[in-house]
Phi, psi and omega in degrees: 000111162299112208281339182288346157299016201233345193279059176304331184253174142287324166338281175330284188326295199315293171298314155318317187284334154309336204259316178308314222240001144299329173294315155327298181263019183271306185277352178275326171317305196294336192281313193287297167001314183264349167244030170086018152269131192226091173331314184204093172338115155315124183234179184249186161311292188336322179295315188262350181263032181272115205314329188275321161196102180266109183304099193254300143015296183298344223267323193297285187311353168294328183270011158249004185242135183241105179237154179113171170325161147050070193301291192324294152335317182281325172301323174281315165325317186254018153264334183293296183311302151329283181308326179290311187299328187285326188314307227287312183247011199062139215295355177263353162292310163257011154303324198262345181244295167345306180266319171286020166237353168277330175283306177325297201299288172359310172290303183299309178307342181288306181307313187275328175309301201301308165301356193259299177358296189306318214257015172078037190257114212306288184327297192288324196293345174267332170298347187293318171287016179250175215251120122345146162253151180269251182306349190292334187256024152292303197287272218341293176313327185303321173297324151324298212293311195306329168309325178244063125267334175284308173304312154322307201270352155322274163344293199246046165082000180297345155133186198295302187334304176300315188281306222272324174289300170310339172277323211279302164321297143032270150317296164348280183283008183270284180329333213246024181260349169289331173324317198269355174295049176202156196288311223223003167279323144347326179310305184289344188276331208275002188268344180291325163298319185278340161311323201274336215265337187279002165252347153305303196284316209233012170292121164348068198285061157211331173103184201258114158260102177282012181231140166344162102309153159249171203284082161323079183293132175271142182354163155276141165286141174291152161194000000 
């Protein structure tokens, strides 16, 4: 698969390049990282939810920090994952399930954090100070979106295959609900609802053609 084959639009182009080169600057964070630098500090809620100036920018530079094991493993993991969703809907379908369930879960979670905050609840108020998670609800969403893109085409006879990947996703997100028992694991279930929901709305039930049609003149009539 050829990625210039995915470009149809400038938009589509725009959105690779963009993405080529979040990927560029993720790996160079994990590289510097490891030598005691941080391309993009880690922050908490606390930092960010402050109502009077919400930094959105930050809600975005959040999606360069790779925490937890195997930084790398994960990065390939959401670039693999990617690449299917873009073949499958095209790259601004899956830029729009990616980035909004990573900003979304992110708001929402904040929010509610932010109201517990408020209301003097001991727990959130000590979770407000903790490091976020990054790229991971980037892959959640990414996963979303593919769960009803498998599923759609599941639907409309594309074969077991198809269906037997959307149940293992699924699965997937099922296994991963201990996860969401936490002020900021929570995060990961609603960005895998919101990928799925933006394929759900606005996806292709036929899948992404990146290359032109031509144009089909009709016959000429005898006379």
């Amino acid at each position: 698969m050829r990625l210039s084959s995915l470009a149809k639009t400038r938009t589509d182009r725009a959105v690779l390049v963009v993405a080529a080169a979040f990927v560029v600057a993720v790996a160079a964070g994990i590289v510097l990282r490891r030598s005691g630098v941080d391309l993009v500090a880690p922050f908490s809620a606390g930092e960010r939810i402050v109502v009077d100036d919400v930094q959105v920018w930050r809600l975005l530079s959040s999606g360069l920090i790779v925490r937890g094991a195997l930084p790398f493993l994960q990065l390939a993991g959401l670039v693999v994952a990617a690449l299917v969703v873009i073949h499958r809907q095209g790259p601004v379908r899956w830029a729009a399930a990616a980035v909004g369930g990573h900003v979304l879960s992110a708001v929402i979670a904040y929010w509610v954090l932010q109201v517990e905050v408020w209301k003097g609840h001991d727990g959130a108020y000590a979770a407000a100070g903790g490091h976020d998670y990054g790229i991971s609800c980037l892959v959640a969403g990414t996963l979303g979106a593919l769960c009803v893109d498998a599923t759609l085409r599941w639907r409309r006879g594309a074969g077991a295959k198809e269906g037997a990947l959307a149940l293992v996703l699924v699965l997937l997100a099922v296994a991963t609900v201990p996860l969401a028992l936490s002020w900021y694991g929570v995060e990961h279930g609603l960005s895998f609802l919101v990928g799925a929901l933006v394929i759900a709305l606005t996806g292709r039930r036929g899948g992404y053609d990146p290359a032109p049609r031509p144009a089909h003149d009709p016959a000429p009539a005898d006379g």
